[in-house]
C-alpha positions as CSV (number, residue, x, y, z in Angstrom):
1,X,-84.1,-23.7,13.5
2,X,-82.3,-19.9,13.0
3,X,-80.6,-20.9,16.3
4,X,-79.0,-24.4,14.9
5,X,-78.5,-22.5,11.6
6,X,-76.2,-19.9,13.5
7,X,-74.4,-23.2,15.8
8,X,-73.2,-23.8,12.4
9,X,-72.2,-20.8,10.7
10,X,-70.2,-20.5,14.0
11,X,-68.7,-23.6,13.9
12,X,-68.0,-23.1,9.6
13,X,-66.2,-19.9,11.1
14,X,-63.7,-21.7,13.5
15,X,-62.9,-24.6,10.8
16,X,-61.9,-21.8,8.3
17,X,-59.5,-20.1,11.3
18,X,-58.1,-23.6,12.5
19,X,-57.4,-24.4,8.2
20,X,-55.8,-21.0,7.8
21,X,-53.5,-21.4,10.8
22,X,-52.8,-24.9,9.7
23,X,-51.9,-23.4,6.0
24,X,-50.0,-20.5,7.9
25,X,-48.3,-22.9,9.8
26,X,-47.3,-25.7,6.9
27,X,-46.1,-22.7,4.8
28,X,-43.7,-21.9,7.2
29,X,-42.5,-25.1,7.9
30,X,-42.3,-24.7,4.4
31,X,-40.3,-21.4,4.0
32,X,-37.9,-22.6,6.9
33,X,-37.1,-26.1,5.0
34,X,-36.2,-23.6,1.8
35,X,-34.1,-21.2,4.1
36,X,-32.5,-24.1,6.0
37,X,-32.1,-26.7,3.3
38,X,-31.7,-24.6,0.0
39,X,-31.3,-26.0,-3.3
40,X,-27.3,-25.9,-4.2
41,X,-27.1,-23.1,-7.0
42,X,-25.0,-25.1,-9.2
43,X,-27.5,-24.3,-12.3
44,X,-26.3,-20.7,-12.0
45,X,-22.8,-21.3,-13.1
46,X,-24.5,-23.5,-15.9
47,X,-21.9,-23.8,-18.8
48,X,-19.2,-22.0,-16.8
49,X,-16.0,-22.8,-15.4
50,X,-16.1,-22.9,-11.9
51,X,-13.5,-20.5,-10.1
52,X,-12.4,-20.2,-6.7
53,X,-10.0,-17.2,-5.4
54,X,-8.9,-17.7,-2.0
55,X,-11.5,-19.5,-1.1
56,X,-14.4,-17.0,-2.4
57,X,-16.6,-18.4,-5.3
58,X,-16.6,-15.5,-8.1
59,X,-17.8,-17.5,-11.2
60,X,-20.6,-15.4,-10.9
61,X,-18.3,-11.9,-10.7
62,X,-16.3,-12.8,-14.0
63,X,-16.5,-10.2,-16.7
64,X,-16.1,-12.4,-19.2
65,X,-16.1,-16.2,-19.6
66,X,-12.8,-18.3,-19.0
67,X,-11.6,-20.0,-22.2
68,X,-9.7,-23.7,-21.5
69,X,-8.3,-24.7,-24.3
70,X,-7.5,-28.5,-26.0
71,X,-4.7,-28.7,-23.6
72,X,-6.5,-27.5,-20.5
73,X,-4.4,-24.0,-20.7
74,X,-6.2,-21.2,-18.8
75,X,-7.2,-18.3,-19.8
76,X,-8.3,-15.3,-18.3
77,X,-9.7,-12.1,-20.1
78,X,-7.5,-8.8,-19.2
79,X,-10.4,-7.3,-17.8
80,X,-10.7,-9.9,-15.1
81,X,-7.2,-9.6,-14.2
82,X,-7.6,-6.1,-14.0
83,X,-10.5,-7.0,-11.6
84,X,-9.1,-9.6,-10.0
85,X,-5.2,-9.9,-9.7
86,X,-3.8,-6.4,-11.2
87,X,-5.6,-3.1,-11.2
88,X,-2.4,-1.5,-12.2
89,X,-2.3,-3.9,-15.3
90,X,-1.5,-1.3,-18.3
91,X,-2.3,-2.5,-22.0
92,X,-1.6,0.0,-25.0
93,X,-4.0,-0.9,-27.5
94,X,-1.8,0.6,-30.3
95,X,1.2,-1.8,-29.9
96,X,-0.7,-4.6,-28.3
97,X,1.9,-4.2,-25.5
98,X,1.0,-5.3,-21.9
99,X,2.5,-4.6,-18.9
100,X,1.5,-6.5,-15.5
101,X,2.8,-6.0,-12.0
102,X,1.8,-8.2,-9.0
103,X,3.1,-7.6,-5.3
104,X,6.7,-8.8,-6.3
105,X,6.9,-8.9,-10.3
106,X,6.3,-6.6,-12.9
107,X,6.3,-8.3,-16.3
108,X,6.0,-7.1,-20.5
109,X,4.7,-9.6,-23.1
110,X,2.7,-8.3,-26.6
111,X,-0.7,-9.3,-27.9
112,X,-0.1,-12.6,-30.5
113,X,3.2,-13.2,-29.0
114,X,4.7,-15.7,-26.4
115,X,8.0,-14.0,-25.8
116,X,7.7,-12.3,-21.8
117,X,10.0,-10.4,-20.1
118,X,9.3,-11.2,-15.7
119,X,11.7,-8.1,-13.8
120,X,14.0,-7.5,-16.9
121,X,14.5,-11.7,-17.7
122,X,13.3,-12.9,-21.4
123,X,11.6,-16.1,-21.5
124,X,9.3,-18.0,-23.9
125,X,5.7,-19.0,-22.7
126,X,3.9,-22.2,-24.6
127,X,0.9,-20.1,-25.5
128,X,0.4,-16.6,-26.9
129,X,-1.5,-13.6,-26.0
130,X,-4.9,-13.8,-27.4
131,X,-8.0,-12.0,-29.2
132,X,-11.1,-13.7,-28.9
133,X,-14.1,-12.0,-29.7
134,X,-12.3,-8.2,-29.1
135,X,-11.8,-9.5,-25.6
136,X,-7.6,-9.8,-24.7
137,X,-6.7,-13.5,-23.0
138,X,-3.6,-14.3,-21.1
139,X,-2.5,-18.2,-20.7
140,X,-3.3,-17.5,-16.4
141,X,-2.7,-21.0,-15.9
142,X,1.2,-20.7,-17.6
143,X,2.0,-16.7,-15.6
144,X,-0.1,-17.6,-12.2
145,X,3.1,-18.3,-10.0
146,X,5.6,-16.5,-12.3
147,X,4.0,-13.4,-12.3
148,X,0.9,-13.3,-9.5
149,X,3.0,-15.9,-7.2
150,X,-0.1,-17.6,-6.7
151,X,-1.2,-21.2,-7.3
152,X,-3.7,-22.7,-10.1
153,X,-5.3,-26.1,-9.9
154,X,-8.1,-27.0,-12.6
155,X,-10.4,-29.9,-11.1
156,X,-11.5,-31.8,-13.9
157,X,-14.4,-33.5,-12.1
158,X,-15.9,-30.5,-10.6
159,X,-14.9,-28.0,-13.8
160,X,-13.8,-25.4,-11.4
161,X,-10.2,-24.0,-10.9
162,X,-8.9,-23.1,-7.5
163,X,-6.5,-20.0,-7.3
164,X,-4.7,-19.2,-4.0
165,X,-2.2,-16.8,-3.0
166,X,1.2,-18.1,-1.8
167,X,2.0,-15.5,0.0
168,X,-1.6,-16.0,2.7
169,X,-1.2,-17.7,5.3
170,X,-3.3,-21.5,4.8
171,X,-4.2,-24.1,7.3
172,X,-6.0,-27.7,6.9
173,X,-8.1,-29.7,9.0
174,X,-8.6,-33.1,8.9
175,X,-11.6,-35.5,9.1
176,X,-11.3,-37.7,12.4
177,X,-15.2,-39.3,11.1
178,X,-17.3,-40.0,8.4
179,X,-19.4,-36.9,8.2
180,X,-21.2,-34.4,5.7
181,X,-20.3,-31.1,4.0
182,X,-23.4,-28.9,4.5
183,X,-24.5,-26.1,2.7
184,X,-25.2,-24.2,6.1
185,X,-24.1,-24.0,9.3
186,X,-27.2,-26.3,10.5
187,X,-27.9,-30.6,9.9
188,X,-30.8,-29.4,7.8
189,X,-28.8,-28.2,5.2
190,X,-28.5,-29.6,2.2
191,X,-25.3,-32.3,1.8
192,X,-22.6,-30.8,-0.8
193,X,-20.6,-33.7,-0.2
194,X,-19.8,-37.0,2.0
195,X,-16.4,-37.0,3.9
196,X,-14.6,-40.3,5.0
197,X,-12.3,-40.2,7.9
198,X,-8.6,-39.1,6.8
199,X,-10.3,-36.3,4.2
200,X,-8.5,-32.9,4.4
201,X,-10.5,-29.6,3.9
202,X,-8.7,-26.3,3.7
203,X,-9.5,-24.6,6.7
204,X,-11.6,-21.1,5.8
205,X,-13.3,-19.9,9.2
206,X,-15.4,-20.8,11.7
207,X,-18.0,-20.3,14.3
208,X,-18.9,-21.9,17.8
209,X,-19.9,-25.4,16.2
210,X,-19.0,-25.0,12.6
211,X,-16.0,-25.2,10.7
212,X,-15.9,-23.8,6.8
213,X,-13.6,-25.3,4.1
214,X,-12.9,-26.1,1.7
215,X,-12.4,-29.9,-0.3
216,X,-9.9,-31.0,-2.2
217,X,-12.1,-31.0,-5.0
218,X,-12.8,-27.5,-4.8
219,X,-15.9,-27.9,-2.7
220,X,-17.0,-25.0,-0.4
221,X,-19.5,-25.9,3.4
222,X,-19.6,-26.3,6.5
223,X,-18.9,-29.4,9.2
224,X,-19.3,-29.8,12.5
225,X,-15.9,-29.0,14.7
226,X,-16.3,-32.1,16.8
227,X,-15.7,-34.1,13.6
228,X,-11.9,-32.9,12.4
229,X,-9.2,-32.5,14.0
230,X,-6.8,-29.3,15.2
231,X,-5.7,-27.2,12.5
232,X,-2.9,-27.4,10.9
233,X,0.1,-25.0,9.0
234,X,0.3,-25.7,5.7
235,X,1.9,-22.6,4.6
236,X,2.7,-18.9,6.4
237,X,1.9,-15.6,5.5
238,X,5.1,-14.0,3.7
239,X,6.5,-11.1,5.2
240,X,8.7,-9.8,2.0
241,X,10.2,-6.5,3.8
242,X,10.8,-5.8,7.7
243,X,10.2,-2.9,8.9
244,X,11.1,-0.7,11.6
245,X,9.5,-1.7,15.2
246,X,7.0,0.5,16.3
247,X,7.1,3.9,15.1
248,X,8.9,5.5,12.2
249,X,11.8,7.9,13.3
250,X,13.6,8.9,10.3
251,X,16.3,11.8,10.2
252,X,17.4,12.3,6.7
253,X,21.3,12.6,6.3
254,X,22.0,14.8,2.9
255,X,25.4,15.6,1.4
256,X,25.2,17.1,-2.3
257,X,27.0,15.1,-4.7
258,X,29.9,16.6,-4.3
259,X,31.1,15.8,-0.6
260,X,30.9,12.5,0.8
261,X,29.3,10.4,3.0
262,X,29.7,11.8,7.1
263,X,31.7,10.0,8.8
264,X,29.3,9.2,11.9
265,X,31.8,6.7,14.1
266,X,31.2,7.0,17.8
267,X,28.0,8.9,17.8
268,X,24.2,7.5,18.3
269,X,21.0,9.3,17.3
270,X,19.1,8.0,20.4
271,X,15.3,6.7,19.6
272,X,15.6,7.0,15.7
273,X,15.2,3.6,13.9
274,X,15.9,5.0,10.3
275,X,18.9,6.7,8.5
276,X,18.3,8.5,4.7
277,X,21.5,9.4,3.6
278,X,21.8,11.2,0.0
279,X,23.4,8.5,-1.7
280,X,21.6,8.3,-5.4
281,X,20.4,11.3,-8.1
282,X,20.2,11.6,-11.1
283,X,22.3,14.4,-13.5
284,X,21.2,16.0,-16.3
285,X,20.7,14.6,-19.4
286,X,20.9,10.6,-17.9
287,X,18.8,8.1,-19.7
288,X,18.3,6.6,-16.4
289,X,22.1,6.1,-15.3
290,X,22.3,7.4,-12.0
291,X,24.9,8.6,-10.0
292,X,26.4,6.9,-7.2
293,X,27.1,8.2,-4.1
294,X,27.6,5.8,-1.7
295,X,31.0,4.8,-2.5
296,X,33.7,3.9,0.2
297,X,32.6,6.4,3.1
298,X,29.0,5.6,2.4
299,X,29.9,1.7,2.7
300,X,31.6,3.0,6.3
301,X,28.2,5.0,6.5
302,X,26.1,1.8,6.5
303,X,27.9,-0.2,8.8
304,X,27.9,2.3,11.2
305,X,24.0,2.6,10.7
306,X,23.6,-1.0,11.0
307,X,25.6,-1.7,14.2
308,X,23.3,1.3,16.2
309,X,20.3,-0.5,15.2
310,X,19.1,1.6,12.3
311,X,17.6,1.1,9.0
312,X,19.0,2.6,5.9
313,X,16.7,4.1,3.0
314,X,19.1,5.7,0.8
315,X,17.5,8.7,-0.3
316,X,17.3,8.5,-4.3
317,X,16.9,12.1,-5.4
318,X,15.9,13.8,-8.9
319,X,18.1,16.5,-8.5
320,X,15.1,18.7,-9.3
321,X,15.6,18.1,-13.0
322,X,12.3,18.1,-14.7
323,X,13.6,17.8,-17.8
324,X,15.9,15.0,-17.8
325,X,12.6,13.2,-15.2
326,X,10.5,13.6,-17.9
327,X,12.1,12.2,-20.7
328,X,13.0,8.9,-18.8
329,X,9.4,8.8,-17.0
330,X,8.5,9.0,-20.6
331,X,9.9,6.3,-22.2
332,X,9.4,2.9,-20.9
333,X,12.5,1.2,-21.4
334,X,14.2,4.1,-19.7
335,X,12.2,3.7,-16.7
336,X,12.9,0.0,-16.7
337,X,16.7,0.6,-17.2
338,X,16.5,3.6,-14.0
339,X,14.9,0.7,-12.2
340,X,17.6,-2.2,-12.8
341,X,20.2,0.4,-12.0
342,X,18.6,1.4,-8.9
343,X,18.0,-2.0,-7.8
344,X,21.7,-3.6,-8.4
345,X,22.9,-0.5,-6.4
346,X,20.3,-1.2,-3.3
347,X,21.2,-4.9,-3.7
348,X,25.3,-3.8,-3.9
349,X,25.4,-1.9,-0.7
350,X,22.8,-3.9,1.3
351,X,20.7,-1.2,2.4
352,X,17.2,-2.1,4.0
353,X,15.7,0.3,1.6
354,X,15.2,3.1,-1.1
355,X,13.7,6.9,-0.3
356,X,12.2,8.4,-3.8
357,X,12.4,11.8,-3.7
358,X,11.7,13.5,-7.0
359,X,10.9,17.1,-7.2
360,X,9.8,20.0,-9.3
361,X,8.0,17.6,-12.0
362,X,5.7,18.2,-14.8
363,X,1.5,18.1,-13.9
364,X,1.2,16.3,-17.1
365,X,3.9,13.6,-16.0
366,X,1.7,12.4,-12.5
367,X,0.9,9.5,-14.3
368,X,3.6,8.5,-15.4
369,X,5.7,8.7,-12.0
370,X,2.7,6.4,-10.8
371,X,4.0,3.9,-13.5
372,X,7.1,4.2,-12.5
373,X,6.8,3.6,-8.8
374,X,4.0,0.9,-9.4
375,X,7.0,-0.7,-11.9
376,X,9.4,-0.1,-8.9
377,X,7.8,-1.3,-6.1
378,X,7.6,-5.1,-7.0
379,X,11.0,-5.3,-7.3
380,X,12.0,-3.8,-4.2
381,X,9.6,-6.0,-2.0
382,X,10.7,-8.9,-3.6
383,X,14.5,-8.0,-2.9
384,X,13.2,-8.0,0.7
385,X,13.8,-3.7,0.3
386,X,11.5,-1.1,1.9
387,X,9.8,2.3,-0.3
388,X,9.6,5.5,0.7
389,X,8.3,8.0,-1.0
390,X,8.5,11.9,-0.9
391,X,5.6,14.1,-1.3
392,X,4.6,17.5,-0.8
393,X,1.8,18.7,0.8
394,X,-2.0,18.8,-1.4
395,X,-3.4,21.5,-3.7
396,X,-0.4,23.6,-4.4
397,X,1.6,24.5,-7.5
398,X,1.2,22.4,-10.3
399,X,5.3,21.1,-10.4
400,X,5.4,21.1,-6.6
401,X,1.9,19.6,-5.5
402,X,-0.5,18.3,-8.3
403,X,2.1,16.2,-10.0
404,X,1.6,13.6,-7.4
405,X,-1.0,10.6,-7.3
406,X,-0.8,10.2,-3.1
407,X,-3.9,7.9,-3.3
408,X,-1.6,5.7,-6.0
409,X,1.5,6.3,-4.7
410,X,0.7,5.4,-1.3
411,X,-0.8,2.3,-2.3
412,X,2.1,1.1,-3.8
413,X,4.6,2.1,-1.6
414,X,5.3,1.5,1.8
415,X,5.4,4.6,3.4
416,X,4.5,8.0,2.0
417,X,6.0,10.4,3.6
418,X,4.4,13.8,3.6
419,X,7.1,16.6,3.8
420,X,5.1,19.0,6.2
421,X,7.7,22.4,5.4
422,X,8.3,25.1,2.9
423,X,4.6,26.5,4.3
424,X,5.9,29.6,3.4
425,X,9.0,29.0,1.4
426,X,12.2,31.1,-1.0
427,X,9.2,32.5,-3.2
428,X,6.7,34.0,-0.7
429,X,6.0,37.4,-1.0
430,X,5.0,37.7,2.4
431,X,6.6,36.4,5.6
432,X,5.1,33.2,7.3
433,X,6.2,30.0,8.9
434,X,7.8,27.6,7.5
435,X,5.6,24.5,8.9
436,X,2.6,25.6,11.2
437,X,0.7,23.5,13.4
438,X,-2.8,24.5,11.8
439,X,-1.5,24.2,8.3
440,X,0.4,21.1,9.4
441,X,-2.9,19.2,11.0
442,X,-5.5,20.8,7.6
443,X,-2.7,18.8,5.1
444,X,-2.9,15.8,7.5
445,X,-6.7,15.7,7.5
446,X,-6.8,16.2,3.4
447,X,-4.3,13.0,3.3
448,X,-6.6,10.8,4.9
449,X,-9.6,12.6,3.7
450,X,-9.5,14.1,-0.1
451,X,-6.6,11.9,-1.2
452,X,-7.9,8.3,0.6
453,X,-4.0,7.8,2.0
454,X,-4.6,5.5,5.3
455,X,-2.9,6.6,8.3
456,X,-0.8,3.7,9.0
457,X,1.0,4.4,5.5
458,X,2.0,8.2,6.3
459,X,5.0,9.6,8.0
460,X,5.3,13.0,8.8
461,X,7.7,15.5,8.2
462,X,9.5,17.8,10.0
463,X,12.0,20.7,9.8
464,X,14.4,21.4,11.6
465,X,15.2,24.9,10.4
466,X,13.2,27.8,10.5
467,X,13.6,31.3,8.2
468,X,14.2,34.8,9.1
469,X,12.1,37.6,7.4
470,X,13.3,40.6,6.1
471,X,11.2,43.3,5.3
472,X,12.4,46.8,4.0
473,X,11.8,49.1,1.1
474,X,8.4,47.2,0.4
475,X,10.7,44.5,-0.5
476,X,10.9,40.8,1.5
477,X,13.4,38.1,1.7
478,X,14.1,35.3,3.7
479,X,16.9,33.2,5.1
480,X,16.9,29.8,6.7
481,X,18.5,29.1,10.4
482,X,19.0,25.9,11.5
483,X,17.3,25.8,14.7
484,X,20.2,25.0,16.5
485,X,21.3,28.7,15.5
486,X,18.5,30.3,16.2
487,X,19.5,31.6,19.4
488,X,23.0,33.0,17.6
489,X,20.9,34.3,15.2
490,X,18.5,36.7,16.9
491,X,19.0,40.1,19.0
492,X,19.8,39.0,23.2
493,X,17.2,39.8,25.2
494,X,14.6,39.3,21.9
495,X,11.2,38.6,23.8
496,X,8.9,35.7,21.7
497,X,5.5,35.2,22.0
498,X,3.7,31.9,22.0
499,X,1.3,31.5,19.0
500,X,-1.1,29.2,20.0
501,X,-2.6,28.6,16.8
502,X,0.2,28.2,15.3
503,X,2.1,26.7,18.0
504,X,5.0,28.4,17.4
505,X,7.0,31.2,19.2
506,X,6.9,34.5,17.2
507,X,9.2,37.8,17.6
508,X,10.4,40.3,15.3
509,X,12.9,43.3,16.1
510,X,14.2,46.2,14.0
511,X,17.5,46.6,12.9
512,X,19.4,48.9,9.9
513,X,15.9,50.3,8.7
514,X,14.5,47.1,8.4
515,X,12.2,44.5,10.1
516,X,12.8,41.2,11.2
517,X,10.2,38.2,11.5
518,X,11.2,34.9,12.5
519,X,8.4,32.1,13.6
520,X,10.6,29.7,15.8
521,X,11.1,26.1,15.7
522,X,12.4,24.8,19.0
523,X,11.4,21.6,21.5
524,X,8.3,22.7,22.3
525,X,7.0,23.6,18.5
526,X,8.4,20.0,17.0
527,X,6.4,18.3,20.2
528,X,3.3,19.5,18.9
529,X,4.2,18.5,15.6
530,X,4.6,15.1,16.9
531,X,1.6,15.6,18.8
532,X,-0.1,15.5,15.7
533,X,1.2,11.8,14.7
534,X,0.4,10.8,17.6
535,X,-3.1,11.9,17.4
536,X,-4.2,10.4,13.9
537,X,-2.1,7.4,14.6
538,X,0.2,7.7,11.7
539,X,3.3,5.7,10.9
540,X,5.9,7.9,12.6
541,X,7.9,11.2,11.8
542,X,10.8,12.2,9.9
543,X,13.4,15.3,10.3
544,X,15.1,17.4,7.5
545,X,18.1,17.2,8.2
546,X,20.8,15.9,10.4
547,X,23.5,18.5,12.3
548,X,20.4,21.1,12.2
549,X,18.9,20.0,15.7
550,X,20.2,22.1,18.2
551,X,21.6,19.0,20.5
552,X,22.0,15.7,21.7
553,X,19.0,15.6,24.1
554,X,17.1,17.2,21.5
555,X,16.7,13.0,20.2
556,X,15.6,11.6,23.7
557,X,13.0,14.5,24.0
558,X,11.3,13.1,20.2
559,X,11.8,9.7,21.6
560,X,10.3,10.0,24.3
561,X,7.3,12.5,23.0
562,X,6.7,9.7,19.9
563,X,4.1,6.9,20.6
């Protein structure tokens, strides 16, 4: 009996396993129906407008809800075209002004108004700015392509709108048999929708066996590739400016306002790709007139430029006038007005493009000559012109380093160039080199590092001068040689040591009571420099100033030495 009794508590044992490996195994089957076949979240975006930007599903993201009005108008809050579209959007809560840029247009319109102003042209929208709620609206669906250049189509049947950029690159398939949109890449997935043969999706990605796309009705799944057809252009990626091939070799070519354009007939800067001639500042006291170079020789100038093969990014200088900058960076219309004028002048001469360079600013104006370059650069790219901008190197003086944004400026821009010189500079009280390789390489690593500047954006500068150091009487001054008259310059027979830290030669020499200090810039010196772009695979290099190297070859040797 006690032996029958424990049969059976034996066999109650291995009916409890074999249930719980059957429950183990149906709750699996379970788990992987859910994973494989989930339910289509469609209740999330309950009593929301659907919305689609390039091809990524964000109803979900939106900071506030889109309001559609009676004549299915558009709106989107200011925050999500902050988000979204604009981060540089700028709204003054005092006047209700706003001001928008996008990649090619900057535009100004007022809260309760539908008077807007797209790159210095009035027009007259159908709807106003709105205040809903203390949240700001702007008709989307009437400034998408005027001011974002993208396109907006609502899809009534499916409440969702599609937004896509029109300057990406887009490509269709086509259905070649009746198949299904699936929610996953796998058959078990749940069916989003039923395509007949002929349908079109808007190609997204894919994988070995899956296509993702996108329907006409704003639908977003998978299908299997042997169903469709070979892709197919619908629309190419803009390229709005062209820039140089390969690497950046800039030489700067100044001339103060008061001589003209060299005339540079018969001679070729071998390897450089780029020409910055002095052709635009500003004077004291302008209200954003500026004053034109360029003229006759500078239209001889260009031509010249142009024929060799090289770009020209007429160098757009400040003067140094921090007054007269801050009082147009200031004012708004001012800055527009600097920016029309700059523009018909880059259009007039049909240069490739404009180098800022504005010095010696206010700290409290950095701001400010962000707006102005973020106001700027739409304009340029969509006049097909390159920006360059000047900046010195990070953590110095408050008018000569802190009052620029890099992070802002390079994003904006299409090149920032960092001018890697003045290390020790006029104002040092004690001798130094004007651009050393350590101090050169530790402002390098803080552009990419501290102020977020990618490398592809940054082109380095280089001098082509050095400065000879006088000390006597406890007293020091300082001179700049060219480096082609270096050798003219110092003692005959003056022995230099190589600094390897530095990676400059060094001498000195007495002379009158007083001793001499020069750090020299030479071949070997401005190959390590470009060394340097080289090594963090930056955009190129670019040398202050033209007539200063000490020869022809000295152009072959960087052309060769440059990546």
């Amino acid at each position: 009996m006690a032996k029958r009794m424990l049969e059976d508590t034996k066999g109650n044992k291995g009916k409890v396993i074999v249930h719980i490996i059957i429950a183990l195994l149906f709750l699996s089957i379970i788990a992987t129906i859910f994973y494989l076949s989930p339910n289509y979240t469609k209740e999330d975006r309950e009593g929301k407008i659907g919305i689609l930007i390039n091809n990524n599903d964000v109803t979900l993201s939106m900071k506030k809800d889109i309001y559609k009005d009676d004549n299915n108008n558009i709106y989107l809050s200011l925050e999500d075209i902050k988000n979204f579209f604009d981060k540089y959007i700028e709204y003054d809560e005092e006047t209700g002004e706003i001001i928008t840029t996008s990649e090619i247009n900057i535009a100004r319109m007022h809260l309760n108004n539908n008077n807007i102003s797209i790159n210095g042209t009035d027009e007259t929208l159908n709807s106003e700015i709105l205040e809903r709620d203390d949240t700001v609206y702007i008709p989307f669906s009437e400034i998408s392509e005027k001011v974002y250049d993208v396109n907006l189509n609502y899809i009534q049947s499916t409440d969702t709108i599609i937004i896509d950029s029109l300057d990406r690159k887009q490509e269709k398939v086509v259905v070649e048999k009746d198949t299904n949109l699936k929610y996953k890449t796998t058959v078990f997935s749940k069916t989003l929708s039923k395509l007949k043969e002929g349908d079109e999706l808007i190609y997204i990605d894919e994988t070995e066996d899956w296509i993702k796309g996108r329907t006409k009705d704003g639908i977003i799944g998978y299908v299997k590739n042997d169903t469709i057809g070979e892709k197919q252009t619908i629309r190419e990626e803009k390229e709005f400016v062209t820039k140089p091939e390969g690497k950046v070799n800039l030489v700067w070519d100044y001339f103060s306002e008061y001589v003209t354009a060299p005339d540079r007939t018969n001679q070729v800067i071998d390897g450089v790709n780029v020409v910055s001639p002095s052709f635009f500042s500003l004077e004291t006291g302008s209200n954003g007139e500026i004053f034109d170079n360029c003229n006759d020789e500078g239209r001889r100038y260009i031509e010249w430029a142009h024929n060799n093969g090289y770009q020209v990014w007429a160098m757009f200088s400040n003067n140094s006038l921090r007054d007269t900058t801050s009082a147009i960076l200031n004012d708004y219309d001012k800055r527009e007005y600097m920016i029309q004028n700059i523009l018909n002048l880059v259009q007039e001469y049909n240069i490739d493009g404009l180098n800022v360079d504005f010095e010696n600013m206010n700290g409290e104006d950095k701001d400010l000559y962000s707006r102005f370059l973020i106001e700027l650069s739409p304009q340029l790219k969509k006049a097909g012109k390159i920006l360059s901008v000047d900046v010195t190197a990070p953590d110095g003086s408050e008018n000569w380093s802190l009052c620029f944004d890099r992070d802002t400026i390079a994003d904006v821009s299409d090149y920032i160039i960092f001018m890697a010189y003045d290390q020790h500079g006029p104002s040092s009280k004690e001798p130094g080199t004007v651009a050393g390789y350590n101090w050169v390489e530790t402002n390098i690593k803080k552009f990419l590092g501290q102020e977020d500047v990618d490398a592809e954006k940054i082109i380095l500068g280089i001098p082509l001068y050095t400065r000879i150091w006088e000390e006597k009487d406890g007293e020091v001054d300082s001179k700049v040689v060219n480096m082609k008259d270096i050798e003219s310059e110092v003692p005959e027979g003056l022995v230099a040591n190589w600094d390897e830290e530095l990676k400059q030669y060094y001498a000195e020499y007495q002379e009158d009571g007083a001793t001499y200090k020069i750090w020299i810039e030479n071949d070997r010196s401005v190959q390590e420099k470009i060394n340097l772009a080289n090594q963090y695979n930056l955009a190129g290099i670019a040398f202050w100033e033209k007539d200063r190297e000490p020869n022809d070859a000295f152009w072959t040797m960087v052309k060769e030495q440059l990546n």
